[in-house]
N, C-alpha and C positions, 0 to 999 in steps of 0.2 A: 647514353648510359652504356656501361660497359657492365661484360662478366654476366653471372645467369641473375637469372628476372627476382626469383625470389632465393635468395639467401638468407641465411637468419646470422643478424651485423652481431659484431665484436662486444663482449659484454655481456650477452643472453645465457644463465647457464644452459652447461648440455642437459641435464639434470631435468631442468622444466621445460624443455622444448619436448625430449621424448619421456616425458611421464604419461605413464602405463593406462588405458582407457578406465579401468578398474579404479583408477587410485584420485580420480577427479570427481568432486562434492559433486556435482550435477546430476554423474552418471550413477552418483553412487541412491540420490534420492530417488529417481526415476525408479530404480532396481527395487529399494523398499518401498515405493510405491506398489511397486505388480505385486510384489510378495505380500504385502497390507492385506489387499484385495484376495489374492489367492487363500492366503491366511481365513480371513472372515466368513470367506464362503464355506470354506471347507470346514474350520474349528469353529464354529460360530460361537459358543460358551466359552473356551478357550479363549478367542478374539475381544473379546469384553472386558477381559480381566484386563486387557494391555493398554488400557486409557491411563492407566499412571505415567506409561511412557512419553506419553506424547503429553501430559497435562507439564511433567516434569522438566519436559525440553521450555516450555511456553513461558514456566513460570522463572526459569531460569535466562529467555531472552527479557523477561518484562523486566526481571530483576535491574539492566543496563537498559533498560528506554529512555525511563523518564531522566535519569542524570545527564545521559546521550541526547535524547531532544534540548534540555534545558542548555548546554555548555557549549551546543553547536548553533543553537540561536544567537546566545549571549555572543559568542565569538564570531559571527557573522555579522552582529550590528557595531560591535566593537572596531572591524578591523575595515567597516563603512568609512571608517572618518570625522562623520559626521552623519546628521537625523537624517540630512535631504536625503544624503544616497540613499538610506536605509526604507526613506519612504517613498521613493520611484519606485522601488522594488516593490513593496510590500500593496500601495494601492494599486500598482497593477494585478498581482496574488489574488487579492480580495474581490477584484471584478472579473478574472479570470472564473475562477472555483464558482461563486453564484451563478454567473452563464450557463457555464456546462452543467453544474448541479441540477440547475433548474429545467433543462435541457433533457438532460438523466429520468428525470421524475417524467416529465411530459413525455416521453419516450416510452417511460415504465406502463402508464397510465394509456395508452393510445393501443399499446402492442397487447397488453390486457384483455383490452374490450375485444379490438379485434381477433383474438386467440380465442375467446370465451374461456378462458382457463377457467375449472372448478363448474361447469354445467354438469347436469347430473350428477354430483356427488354425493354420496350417502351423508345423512347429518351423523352417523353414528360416530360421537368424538370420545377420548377418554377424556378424564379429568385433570391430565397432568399441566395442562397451559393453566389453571387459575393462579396456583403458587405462582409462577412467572408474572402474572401482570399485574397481581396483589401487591398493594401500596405501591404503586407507580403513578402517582397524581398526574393529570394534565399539568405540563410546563405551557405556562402564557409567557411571553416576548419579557416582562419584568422579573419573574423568576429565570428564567435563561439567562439572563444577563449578570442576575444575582450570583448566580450559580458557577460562572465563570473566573470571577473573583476569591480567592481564595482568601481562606480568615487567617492563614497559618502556611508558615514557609515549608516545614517539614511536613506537616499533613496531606498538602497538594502531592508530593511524592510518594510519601507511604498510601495512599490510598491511589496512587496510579490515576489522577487526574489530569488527564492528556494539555485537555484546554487551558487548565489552571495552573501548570505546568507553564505551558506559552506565553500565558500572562506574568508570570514571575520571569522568563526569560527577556522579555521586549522590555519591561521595565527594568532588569538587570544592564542590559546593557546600555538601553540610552542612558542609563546613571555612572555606565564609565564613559561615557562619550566627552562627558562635565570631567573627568581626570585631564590633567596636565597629558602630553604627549608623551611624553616620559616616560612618563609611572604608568600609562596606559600599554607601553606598551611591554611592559616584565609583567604586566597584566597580562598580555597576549600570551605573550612566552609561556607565560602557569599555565594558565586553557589550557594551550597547546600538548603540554606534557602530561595534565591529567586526560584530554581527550584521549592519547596516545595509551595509556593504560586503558582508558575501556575500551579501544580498539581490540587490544591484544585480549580482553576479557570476552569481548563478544567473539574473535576469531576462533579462540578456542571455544567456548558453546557453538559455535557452527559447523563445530569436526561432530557433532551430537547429531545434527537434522537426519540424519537417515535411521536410525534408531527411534528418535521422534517422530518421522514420517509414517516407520513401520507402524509403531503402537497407535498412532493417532487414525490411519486411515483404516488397520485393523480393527481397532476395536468400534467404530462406524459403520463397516463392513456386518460384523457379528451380529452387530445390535441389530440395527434396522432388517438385514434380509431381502432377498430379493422383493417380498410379494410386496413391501412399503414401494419398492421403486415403482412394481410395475402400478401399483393403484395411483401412486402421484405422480406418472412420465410426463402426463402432459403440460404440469407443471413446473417442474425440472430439465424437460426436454426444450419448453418452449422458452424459460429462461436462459437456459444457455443459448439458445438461439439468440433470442436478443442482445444478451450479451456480447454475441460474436459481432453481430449485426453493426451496434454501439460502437466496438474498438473497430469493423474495420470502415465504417463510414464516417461515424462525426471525428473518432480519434485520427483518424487516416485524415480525413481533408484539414485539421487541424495543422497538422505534424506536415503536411503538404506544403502547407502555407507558409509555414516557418521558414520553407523550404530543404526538410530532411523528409528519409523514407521511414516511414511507420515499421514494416520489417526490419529491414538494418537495425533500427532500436532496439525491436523484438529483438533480436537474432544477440546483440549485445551485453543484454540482461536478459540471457533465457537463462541462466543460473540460479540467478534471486527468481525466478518467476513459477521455476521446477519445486524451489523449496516455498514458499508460498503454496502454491497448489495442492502439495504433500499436506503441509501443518493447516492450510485453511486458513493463514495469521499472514495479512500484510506486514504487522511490524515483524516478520521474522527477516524480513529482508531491508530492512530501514537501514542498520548499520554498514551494510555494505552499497546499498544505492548512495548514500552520502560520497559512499570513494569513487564509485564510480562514474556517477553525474559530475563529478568536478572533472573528474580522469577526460571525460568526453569535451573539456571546452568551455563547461559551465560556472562563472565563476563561484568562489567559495560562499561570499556572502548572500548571491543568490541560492546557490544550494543551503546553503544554513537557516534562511529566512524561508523559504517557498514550499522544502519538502516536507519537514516537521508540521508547519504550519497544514498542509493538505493532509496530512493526517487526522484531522481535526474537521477541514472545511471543504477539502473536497475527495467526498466518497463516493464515485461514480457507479461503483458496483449496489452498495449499498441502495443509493437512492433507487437505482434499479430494480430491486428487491423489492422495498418497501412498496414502491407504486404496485408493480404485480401482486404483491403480496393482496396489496387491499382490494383488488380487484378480484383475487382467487375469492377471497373469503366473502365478499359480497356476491360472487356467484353462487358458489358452493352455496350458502344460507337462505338464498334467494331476497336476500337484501339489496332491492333498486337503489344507486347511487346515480344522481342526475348529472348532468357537467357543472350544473353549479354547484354541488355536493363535493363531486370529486376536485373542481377548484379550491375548494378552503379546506380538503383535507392534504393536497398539494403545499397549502401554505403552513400547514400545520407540521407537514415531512419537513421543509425547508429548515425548520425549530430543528425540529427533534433527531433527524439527519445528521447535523451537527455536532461532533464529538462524541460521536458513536464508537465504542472502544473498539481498536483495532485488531483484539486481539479475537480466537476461532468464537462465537457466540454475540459479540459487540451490536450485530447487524439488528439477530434477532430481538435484546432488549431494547433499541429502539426501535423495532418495529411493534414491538408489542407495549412502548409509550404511546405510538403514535396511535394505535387502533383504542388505547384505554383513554388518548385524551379526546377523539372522534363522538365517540358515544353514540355510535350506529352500527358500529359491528359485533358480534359475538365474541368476547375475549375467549371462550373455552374453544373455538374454531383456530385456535392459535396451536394448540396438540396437532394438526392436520397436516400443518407446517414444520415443526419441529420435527414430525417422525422422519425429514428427509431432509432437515436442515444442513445438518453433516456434507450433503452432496453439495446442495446450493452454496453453502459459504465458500466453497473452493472457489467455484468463478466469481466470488463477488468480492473475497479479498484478492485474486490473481486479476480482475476489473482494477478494482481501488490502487494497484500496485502501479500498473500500467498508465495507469490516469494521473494517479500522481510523478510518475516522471516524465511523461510529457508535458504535464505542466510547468516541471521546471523546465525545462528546454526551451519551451514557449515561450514563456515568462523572461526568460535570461534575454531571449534572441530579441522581444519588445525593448527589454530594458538596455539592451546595448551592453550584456553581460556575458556574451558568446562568441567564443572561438570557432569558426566553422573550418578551421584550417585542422584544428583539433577534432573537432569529432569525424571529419574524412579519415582522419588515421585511423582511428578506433569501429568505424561504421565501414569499413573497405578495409579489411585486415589480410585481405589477399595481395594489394597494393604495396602492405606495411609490414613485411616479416617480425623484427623488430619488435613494434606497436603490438601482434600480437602473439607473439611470445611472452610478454609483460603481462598480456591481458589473461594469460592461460595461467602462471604464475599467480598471480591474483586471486583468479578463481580457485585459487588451489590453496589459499591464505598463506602465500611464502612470502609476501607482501605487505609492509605495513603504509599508514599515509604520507611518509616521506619521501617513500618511495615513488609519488607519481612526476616528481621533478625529472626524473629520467626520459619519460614517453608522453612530457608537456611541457615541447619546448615555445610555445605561443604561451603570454600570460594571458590568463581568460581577462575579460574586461575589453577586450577589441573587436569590435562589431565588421564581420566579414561578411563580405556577399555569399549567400550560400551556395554557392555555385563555384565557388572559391575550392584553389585543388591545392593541395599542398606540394611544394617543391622538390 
């Protein structure tokens, strides 16, 4: 090699190489993050009233999910070829997500016991969890199933049904699979061009998150008050523990395996990871993990098929929760739960886990299915939870975020849908001046997805040793 080590190669603007710390989405959430905080503690009444801000960023990501989930499936099985590819992919996905889910849960339920979370707890609860768990029937395995199928093409969307969504997408596209190659493929080409418009519609709502951040964690801040924190620490404190626990051991020896670093990952999606943690809402960063997990190597159809889909089936953070959860509130109550108890309410998580909506709140309605389909716990012990839910969901959607893209990664690396020549570029950016300058551009939405043709010169779909260094 000649000339100095890192350069930044011909083609990069000067423009996005020195944009200003100030002027990058990451730094800019972080910032409304402290200020949220700062905000709540000090204006608490104030802070309350700025939940519109943060409901109005959410409602305007959710606006572009479900068309954005349904057209990136659809065009993921589309551009398969055929069913087989689509279903290498896909029964891998499916046994994937149960593992770790199940994994999650046992995890949740072990770490529990051992913590004693919720001993000595006063029963003095208010009334506010009943509304919550009111008309929330127990779902048995035939109504879940029912439930998943939609009666109406438009309704699965207006009513923001994730799963039922999925199911319109896997059937949309194996029915272009049955198109001539032809006309399949000005099929393609459409996708392609309306994806492209909601690209540029979600890019723009993502210039929003820090204003969304501010209002959403200030007015959680207000609300609740420090003395919620300090009475439920142990139960907040000992979640995120676990949760740390979670990403850096089962997700760590995971992402080992695959043969990639868990960090590097982190370190490459700490953008979507800051705004997640901000809004509480995994899907706030759904539309840019799609650019980005391909960017890294992975290819399109497994990204299309694996991540939408783990929106749905595998919510690591979630199941995390709920296990704890049912353990706080069987402490607190003094309701003994035996291991055979706590096994069939495991199975029962397993259900109701399950398309738990991703958006700030998703976790807690199904956990408060799961405890009304039990019929052992105290539903009004659900108030106890909630006063500090606000904290909890940050690491359980910034859990579910992280889980779910190592699962594609995983998934891809199983199916023989990984570039590892490509994600060295993107995962070693010290290596690849270049690679990250694009990546900074990106992150800064100068970037749309045509643009990953530039800094992905390996086609995904070629199975590399991971070990494998690019040239």
């Amino acid at each position: 090699m000649t000339g100095p080590a890192l350069t930044v190669d011909a083609g990069v603007p000067a423009a996005v190489v020195g944009l200003p710390w100030y002027r990058r989405l990451g730094t800019q959430v972080l910032i409304a993050l402290v200020l949220g905080i700062v905000v709540g503690l000090a204006f608490p009444r104030f802070a309350a009233q700025l939940k519109l801000l943060g409901d109005m960023f959410l409602s305007l990501i959710k606006a572009g999910i479900a068309p954005l989930v349904f057209l990136t499936i659809v065009h993921g099985i589309a551009s398969a070829g055929d069913v087989r590819s689509a279903g290498r992919v896909g029964w891998r996905a499916i046994l994937y997500f149960e593992l770790v889910s199940t994994l999650a849960l046992v995890l949740g339920l072990v770490a529990g016991n051992l913590l004693g979370i919720g001993e000595g707890m006063a029963r003095e609860v208010s009334g506010t969890a009943a509304p919550l768990a009111k008309g929330m029937a127990p779902r048995g395995l035939p109504e879940f199933i029912a439930h998943i199928v939609p009666d109406n093409f438009v309704g699965a969307f207006a009513k923001g049904e994730l799963l039922q969504v999925v199911v319109l997408a896997v059937m949309a596209g194996i029915g272009i699979l049955a198109i001539p190659e032809e006309r399949r493929q000005r099929i393609s080409a459409g996708l392609d061009s309306v994806c492209e418009v909601l690209f540029a519609f979600i890019n723009l709502v993502m210039k929003l998150a820090p204003i969304g951040t501010f209002g959403a964690v200030a007015y959680s801040v207000g609300s609740n008050g420090p003395a919620v924190l300090i009475a439920l620490a142990q139960l907040v404190l000992g979640f995120y523990a676990v949760v740390l626990l979670f990403i850096a051991l089962v997700l760590g020896a995971i992402t080992r395996l695959a043969g990639l670093s868990l960090w590097r990952l982190l370190r490459y999606i700490k953008d979507e990871l800051l705004i997640v943690l901000g809004t509480a809402s995994s899907e706030s960063a759904l539309p840019w993990l799609l650019i980005k997990l391909e960017r890294l190597g992975c290819a399109k159809q497994t990204v299309g098929l694996v991540l939408p889909t783990g929106y749905a089936f595998n919510l690591d953070g979630t199941s995390l929760f709920m296990a704890m959860g049912v353990v706080f509130l069987s402490n607190a109550y003094g309701v003994p739960l035996g291991v055979e108890q706590q096994i069939g309410i495991l199975l029962v998580m397993l259900l109701t886990s399950k398309g738990a909506a991703t958006v700030s709140g998703g976790a807690f309605v199904a956990f408060t299915a799961t405890v009304t389909a039990t019929g052992m716990l105290p539903t009004e012990g659900l108030a106890v939870i909630f006063g500090v839910y606000r904290f909890l969901s940050m690491a359980i959607a910034t859990c579910n975020t992280i889980g779910n893209s190592v699962a594609v990664v995983v998934v891809a690396r199983w199916a023989g849908t990984f570039d590892a020549r490509v994600a060295q570029r993107h995962l070693y950016p010290e290596r690849h001046p270049r690679t990250a300058a694009a990546d900074a551009a990106l992150a800064d939405g100068n970037l749309l997805p045509e643009d990953m043709k530039d800094t992905n010169p390996h086609p995904p779909g070629i199975d590399l040793h991971p070990q494998a260094r690019p040239r």
